[in-house]
PLY file of the C-alpha trace (Angstrom):
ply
format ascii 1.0
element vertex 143
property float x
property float y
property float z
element edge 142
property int vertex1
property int vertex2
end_header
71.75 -4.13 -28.81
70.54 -5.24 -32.07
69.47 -8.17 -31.00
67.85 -7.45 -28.37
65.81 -5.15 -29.70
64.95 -8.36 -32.54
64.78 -10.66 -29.68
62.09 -8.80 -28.15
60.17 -7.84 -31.10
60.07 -11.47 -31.65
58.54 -12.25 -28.78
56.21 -9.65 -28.55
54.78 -10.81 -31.81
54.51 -14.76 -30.27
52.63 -13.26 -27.51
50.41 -11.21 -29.51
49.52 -14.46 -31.73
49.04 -16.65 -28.36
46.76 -14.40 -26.51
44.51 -13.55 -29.44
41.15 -15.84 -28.74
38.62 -16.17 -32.11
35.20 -15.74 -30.86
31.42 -17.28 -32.63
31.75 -14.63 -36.04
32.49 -14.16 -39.65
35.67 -15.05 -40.64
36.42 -18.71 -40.15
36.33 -21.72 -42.42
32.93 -23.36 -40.95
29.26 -23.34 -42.19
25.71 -24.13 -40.97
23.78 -25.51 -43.96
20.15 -26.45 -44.37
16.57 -26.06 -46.05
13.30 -24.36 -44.75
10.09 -26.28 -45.34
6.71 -23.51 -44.74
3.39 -25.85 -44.10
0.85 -23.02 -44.44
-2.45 -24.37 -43.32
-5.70 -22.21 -44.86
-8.18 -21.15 -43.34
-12.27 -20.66 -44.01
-14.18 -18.79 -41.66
-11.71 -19.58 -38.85
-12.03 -23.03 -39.43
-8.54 -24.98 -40.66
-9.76 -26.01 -44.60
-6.33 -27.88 -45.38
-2.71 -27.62 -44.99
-0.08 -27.45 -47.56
4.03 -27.74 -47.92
6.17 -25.83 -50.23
9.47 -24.68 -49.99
11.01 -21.36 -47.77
12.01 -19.26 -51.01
12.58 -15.90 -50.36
12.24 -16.49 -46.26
14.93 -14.99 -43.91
16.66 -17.52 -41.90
18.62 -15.69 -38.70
21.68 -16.51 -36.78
23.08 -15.94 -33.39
26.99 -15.99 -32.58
27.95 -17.17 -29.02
25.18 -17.91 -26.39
25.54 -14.07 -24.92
23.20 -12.41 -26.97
19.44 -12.69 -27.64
19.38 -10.16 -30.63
20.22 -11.74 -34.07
23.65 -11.09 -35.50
22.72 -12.23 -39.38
20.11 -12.82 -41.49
20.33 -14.64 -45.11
17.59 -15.21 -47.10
16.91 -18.63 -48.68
16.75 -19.53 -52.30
14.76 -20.98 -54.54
13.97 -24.41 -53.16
14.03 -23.39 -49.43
18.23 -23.62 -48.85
20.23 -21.31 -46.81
23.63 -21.56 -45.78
25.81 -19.59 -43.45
29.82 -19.63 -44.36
32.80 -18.56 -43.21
32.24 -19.07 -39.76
35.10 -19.12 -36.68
34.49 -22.76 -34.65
31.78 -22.22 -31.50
28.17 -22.03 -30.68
25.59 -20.48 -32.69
21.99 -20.54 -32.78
19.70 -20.62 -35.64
16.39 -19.84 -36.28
13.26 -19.01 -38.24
9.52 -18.26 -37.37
6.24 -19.87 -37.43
3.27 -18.17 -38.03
1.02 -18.97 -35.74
-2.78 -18.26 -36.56
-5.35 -17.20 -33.59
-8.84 -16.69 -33.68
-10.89 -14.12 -31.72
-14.07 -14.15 -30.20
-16.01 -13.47 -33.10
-16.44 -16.38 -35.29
-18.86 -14.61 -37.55
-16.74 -11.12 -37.82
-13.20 -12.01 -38.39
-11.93 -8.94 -37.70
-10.36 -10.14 -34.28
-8.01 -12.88 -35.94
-4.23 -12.37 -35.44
-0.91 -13.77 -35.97
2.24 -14.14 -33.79
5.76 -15.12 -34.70
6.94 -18.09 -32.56
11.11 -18.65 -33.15
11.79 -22.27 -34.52
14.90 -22.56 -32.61
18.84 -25.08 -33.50
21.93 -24.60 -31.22
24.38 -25.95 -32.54
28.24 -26.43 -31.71
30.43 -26.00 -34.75
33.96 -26.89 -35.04
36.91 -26.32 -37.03
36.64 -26.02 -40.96
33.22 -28.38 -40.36
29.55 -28.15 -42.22
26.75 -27.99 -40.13
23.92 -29.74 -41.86
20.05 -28.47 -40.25
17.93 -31.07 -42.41
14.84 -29.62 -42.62
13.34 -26.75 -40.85
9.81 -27.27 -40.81
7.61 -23.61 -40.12
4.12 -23.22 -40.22
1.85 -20.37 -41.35
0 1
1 2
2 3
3 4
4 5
5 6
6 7
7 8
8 9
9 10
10 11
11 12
12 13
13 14
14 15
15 16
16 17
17 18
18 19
19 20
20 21
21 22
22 23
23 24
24 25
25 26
26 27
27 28
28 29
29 30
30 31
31 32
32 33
33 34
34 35
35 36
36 37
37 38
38 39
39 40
40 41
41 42
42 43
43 44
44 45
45 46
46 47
47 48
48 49
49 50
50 51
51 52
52 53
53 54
54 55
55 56
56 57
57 58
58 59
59 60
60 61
61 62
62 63
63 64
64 65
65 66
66 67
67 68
68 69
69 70
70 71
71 72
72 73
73 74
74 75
75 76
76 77
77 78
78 79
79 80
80 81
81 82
82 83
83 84
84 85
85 86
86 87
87 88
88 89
89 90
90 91
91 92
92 93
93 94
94 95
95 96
96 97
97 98
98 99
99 100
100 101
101 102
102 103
103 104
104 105
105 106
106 107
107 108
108 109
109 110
110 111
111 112
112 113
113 114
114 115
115 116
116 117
117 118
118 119
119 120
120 121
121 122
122 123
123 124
124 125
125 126
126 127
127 128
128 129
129 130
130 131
131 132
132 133
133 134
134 135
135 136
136 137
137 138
138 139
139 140
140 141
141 142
């Protein structure tokens, strides 16, 4: 009876350990690396006066596990020189991205009070694997 009752614990536990399936998430060995680049381009009197590059410090960087949802499931913030890096991620497909800027101008060129921005995603999907790093390069964004 003893054994049995063993026997069957033992292979309730094999099934349990076969039938569990890791999904895109926290809690693996991967990681999606990379660097954010911001070219912010200035403007005079709604005309473009000159562009210039500088590194993403402080900018947040979002993520998206799987290819199900649309809504963000993490957000990091990059350092100093414009680096981010996701760890500790299960092996699947995830989606990263950050947003541009992007400068209109109204009607009015002489009253600028009809200028806007909108946000326009800068968009990687990328398929990540078993204990692997991801390297982005360089995310270019402009502002």
């Amino acid at each position: 009876m003893k054994r049995i009752s063993v026997l069957l614990t033992l292979v309730f536990v094999a099934l349990n350990f076969m039938s569990c399936k890791k999904y895109e998430g926290e809690g693996g060995r991967s990681k999606i690396t990379g660097k954010l680049t911001i070219n912010e381009k200035l403007y005079i009197n709604g005309a473009l006066s000159q562009t210039v590059s500088y590194p993403g410090a402080t900018e947040d960087v979002y993520i998206v596990y799987g290819t199900q949802d649309s809504i963000f499931d993490d957000k990091i913030e990059c350092n100093y020189d414009g680096s981010f890096s996701f760890n500790y991620l299960f092996p699947g497909t995830y989606t990263v991205f950050a947003y541009n800027e992007v400068f209109n101008t109204g009607n009015s060129i002489t009253n600028n009070d009809d200028d806007y921005y909108t946000k326009v995603p800068v968009k990687f999907t990328v398929e990540v694997g078993k204990n692997e790093t991801v390297d982005l390069g360089e995310i270019t964004v402009v502002r």
